[in-house]
N, CA, C and O of each residue as an XYZ file, in Angstrom:
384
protein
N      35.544     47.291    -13.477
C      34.351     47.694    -12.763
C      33.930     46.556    -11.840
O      33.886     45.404    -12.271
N      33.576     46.897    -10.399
C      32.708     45.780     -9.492
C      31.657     46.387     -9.421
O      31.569     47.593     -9.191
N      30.905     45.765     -9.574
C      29.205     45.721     -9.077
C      28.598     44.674     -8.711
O      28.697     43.692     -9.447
N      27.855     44.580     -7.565
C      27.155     43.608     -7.570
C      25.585     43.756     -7.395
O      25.189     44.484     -6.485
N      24.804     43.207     -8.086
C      23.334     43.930     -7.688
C      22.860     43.161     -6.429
O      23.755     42.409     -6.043
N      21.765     43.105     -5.678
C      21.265     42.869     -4.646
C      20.034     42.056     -5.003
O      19.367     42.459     -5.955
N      19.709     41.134     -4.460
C      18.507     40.601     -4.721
C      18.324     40.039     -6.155
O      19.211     39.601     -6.888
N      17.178     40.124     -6.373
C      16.821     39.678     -7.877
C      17.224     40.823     -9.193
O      16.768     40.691    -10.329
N      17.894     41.626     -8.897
C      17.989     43.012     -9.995
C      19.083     42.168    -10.611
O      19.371     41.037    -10.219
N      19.704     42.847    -11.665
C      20.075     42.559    -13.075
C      20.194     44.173    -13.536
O      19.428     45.135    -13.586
N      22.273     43.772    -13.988
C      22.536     44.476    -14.691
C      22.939     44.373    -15.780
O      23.641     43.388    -16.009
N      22.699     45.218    -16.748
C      22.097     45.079    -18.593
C      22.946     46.700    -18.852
O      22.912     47.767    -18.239
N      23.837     46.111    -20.346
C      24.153     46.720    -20.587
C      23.465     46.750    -22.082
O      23.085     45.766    -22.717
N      23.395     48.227    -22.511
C      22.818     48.333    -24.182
C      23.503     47.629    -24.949
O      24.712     47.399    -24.898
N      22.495     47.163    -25.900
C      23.013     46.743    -27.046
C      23.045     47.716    -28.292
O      22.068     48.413    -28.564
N      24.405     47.737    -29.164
C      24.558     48.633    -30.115
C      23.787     48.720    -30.888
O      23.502     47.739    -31.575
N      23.260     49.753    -31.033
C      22.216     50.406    -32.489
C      22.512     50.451    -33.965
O      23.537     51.113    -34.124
N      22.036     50.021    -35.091
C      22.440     50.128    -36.241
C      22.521     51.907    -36.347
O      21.693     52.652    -35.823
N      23.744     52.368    -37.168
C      23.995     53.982    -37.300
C      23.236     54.364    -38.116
O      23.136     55.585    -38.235
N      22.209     53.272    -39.203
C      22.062     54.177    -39.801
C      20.827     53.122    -40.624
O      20.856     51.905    -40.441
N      19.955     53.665    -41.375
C      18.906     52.790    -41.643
C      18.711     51.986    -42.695
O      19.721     51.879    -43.391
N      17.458     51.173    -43.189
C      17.746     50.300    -44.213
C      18.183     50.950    -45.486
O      18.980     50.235    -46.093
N      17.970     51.843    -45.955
C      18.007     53.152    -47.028
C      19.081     53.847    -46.889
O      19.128     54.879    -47.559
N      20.054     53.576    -46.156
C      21.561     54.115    -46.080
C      21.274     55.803    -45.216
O      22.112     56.539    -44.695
N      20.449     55.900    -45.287
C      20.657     57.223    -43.854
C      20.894     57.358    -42.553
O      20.211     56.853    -41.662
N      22.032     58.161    -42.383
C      22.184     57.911    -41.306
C      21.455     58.314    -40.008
O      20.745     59.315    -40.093
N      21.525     57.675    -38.806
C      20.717     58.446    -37.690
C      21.741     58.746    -36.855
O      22.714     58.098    -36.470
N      21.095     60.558    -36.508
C      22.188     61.086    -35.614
C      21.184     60.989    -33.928
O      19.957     61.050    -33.851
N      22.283     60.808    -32.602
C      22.341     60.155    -31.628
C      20.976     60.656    -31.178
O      20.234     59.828    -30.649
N      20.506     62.048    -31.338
C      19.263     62.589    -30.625
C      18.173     61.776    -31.216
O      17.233     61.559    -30.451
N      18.089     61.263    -32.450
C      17.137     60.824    -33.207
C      16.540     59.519    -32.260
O      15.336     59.280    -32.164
N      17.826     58.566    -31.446
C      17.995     57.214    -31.814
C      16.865     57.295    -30.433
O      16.721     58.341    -29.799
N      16.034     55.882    -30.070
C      15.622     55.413    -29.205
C      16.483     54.613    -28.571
O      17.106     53.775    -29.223
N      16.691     54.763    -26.953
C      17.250     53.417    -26.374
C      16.704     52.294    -26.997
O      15.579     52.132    -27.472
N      17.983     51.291    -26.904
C      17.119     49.428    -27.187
C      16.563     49.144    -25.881
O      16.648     49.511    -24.709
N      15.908     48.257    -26.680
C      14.889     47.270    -25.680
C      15.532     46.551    -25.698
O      14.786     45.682    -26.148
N      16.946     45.817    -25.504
C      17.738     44.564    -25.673
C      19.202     45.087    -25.054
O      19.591     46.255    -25.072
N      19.807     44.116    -24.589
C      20.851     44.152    -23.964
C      21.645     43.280    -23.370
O      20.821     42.565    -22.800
N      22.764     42.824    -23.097
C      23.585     42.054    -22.199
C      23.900     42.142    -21.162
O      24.611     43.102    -20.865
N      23.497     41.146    -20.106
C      23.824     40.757    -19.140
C      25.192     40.615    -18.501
O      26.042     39.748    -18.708
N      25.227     41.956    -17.441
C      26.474     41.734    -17.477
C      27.084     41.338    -15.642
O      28.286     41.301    -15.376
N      25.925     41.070    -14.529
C      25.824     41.164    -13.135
C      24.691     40.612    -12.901
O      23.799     41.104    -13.592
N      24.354     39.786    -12.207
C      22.882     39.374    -11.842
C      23.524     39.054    -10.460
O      24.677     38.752    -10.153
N      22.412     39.219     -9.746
C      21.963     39.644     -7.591
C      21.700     38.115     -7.175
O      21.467     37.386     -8.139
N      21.697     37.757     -6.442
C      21.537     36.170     -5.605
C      20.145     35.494     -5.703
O      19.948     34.425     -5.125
N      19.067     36.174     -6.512
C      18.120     35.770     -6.126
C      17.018     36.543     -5.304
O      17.661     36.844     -4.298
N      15.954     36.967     -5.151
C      14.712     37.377     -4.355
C      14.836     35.976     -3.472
O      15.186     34.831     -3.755
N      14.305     36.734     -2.075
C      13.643     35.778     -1.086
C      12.394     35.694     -0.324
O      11.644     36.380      0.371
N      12.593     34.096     -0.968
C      10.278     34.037     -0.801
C       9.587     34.421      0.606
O      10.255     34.620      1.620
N       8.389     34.492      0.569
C       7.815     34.630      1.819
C       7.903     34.179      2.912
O       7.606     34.621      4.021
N       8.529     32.835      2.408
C       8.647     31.339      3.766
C      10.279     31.436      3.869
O      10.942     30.497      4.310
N      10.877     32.700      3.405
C      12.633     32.907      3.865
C      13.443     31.915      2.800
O      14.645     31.938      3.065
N      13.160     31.136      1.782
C      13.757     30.354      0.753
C      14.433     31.728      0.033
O      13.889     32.832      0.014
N      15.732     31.399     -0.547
C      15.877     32.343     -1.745
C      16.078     31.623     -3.224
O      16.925     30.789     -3.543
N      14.948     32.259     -4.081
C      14.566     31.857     -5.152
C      16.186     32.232     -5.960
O      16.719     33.340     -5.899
N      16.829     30.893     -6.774
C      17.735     31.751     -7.890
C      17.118     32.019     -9.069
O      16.074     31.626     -9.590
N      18.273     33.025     -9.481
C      18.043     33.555    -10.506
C      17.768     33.239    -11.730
O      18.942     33.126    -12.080
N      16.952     32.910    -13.039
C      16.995     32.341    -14.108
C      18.225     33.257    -15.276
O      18.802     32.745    -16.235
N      18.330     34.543    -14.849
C      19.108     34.825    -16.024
C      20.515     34.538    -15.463
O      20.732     34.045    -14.356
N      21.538     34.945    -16.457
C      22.636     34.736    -16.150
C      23.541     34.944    -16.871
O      23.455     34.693    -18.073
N      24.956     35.604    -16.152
C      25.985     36.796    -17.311
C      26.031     36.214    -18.154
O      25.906     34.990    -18.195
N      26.263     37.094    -19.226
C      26.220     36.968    -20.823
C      24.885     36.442    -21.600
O      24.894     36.050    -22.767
N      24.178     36.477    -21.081
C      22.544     36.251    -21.634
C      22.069     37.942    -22.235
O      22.086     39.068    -21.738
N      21.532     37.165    -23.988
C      21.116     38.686    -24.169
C      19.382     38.514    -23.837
O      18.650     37.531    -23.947
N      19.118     39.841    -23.415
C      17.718     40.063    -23.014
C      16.975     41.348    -23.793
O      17.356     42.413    -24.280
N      15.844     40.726    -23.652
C      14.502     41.603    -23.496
C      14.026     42.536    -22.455
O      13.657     42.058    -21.382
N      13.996     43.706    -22.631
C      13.014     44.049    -21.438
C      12.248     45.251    -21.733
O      12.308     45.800    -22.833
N      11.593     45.634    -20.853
C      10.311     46.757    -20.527
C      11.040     48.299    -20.764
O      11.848     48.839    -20.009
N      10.503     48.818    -22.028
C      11.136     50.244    -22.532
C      11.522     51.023    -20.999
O      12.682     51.301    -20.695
N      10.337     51.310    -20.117
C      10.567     52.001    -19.397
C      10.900     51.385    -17.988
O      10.559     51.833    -16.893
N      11.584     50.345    -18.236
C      11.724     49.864    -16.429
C      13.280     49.874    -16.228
O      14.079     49.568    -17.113
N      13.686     50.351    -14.678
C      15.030     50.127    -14.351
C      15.138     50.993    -13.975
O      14.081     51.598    -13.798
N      16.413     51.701    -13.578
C      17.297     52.890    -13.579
C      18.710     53.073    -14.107
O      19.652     52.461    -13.603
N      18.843     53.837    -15.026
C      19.436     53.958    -15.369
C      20.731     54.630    -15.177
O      20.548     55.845    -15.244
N      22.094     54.304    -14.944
C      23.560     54.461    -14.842
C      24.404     54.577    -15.482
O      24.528     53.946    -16.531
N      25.588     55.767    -14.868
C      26.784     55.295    -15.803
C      27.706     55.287    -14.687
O      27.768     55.930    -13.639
N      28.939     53.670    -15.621
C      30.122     53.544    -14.927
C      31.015     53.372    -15.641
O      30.941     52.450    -16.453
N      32.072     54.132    -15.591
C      33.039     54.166    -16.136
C      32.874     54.909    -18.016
O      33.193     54.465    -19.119
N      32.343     55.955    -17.632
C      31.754     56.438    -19.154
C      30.815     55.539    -20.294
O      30.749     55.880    -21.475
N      30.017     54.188    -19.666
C      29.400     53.556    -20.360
C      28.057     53.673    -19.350
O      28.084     53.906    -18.142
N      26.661     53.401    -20.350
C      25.505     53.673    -19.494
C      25.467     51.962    -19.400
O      26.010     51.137    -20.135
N      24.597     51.768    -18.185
C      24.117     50.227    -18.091
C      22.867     50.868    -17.579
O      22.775     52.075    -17.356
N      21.584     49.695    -17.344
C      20.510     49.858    -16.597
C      20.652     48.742    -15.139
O      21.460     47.816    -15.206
N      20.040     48.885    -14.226
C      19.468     48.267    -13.304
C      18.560     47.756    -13.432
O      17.770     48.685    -13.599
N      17.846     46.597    -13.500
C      16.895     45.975    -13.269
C      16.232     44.716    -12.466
O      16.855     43.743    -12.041
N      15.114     44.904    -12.376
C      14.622     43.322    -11.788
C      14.552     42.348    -12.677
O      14.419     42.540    -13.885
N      14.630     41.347    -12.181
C      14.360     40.070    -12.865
C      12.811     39.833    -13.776
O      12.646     38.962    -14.631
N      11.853     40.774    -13.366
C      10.442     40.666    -13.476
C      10.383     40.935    -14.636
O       9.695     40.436    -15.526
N      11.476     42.143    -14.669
C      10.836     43.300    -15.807
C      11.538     42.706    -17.119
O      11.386     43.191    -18.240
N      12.375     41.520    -16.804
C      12.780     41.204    -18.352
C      11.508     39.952    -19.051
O      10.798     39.066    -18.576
N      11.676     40.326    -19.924
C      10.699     39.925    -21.363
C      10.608     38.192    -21.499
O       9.776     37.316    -21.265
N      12.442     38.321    -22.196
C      12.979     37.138    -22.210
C      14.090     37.123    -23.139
O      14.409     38.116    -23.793
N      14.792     35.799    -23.215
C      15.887     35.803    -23.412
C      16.277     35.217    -25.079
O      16.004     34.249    -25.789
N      17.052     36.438    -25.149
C      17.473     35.956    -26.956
C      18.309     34.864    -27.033
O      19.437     34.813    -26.544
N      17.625     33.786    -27.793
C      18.589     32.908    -28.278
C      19.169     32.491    -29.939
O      18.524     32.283    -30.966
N      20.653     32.478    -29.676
C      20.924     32.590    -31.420
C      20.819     31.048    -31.947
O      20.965     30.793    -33.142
């Protein structure tokens, strides 16, 4: 796959869901909520400031993230979904 995002957007791919819960039941796919978490898998050059500077980016591939339930747009490539996003809309960044 090539992609490249534009600007400050960020592309995030889901992170896998546990199948099934603490109590051993399982959850079937309609049940599940998208995550709020994901990997970085494309980040854009940067937004450019008012005075024509272009700001870089703080995230960067392979960073797992945080972000906003409902922000982005959402895609599929190559039979996998990813989201689109801005840089704004992430939270912050998981560290192990």
């Amino acid at each position: 796959m090539k992609f490249k995002p534009l600007r400050d957007r960020v592309l995030v791919r889901y992170s896998s869901e546990e199948e099934k819960t603490a109590g051993g039941l399982f959850i079937p796919d309609a049940a599940k909520e998208k995550p709020q978490k994901g990997m970085v898998i494309a980040v854009g050059p940067g937004r450019v400031t008012d005075d024509g500077k272009r700001q870089a980016m703080e995230i960067k591939v392979g960073d797992t993230v945080l972000f906003d339930k409902y922000s982005g747009s959402k895609i599929k490539i190559d039979d996998e979904e990813y989201l689109i996003i801005r840089e704004e809309d992430i939270l912050g960044i998981v560290e192990v």
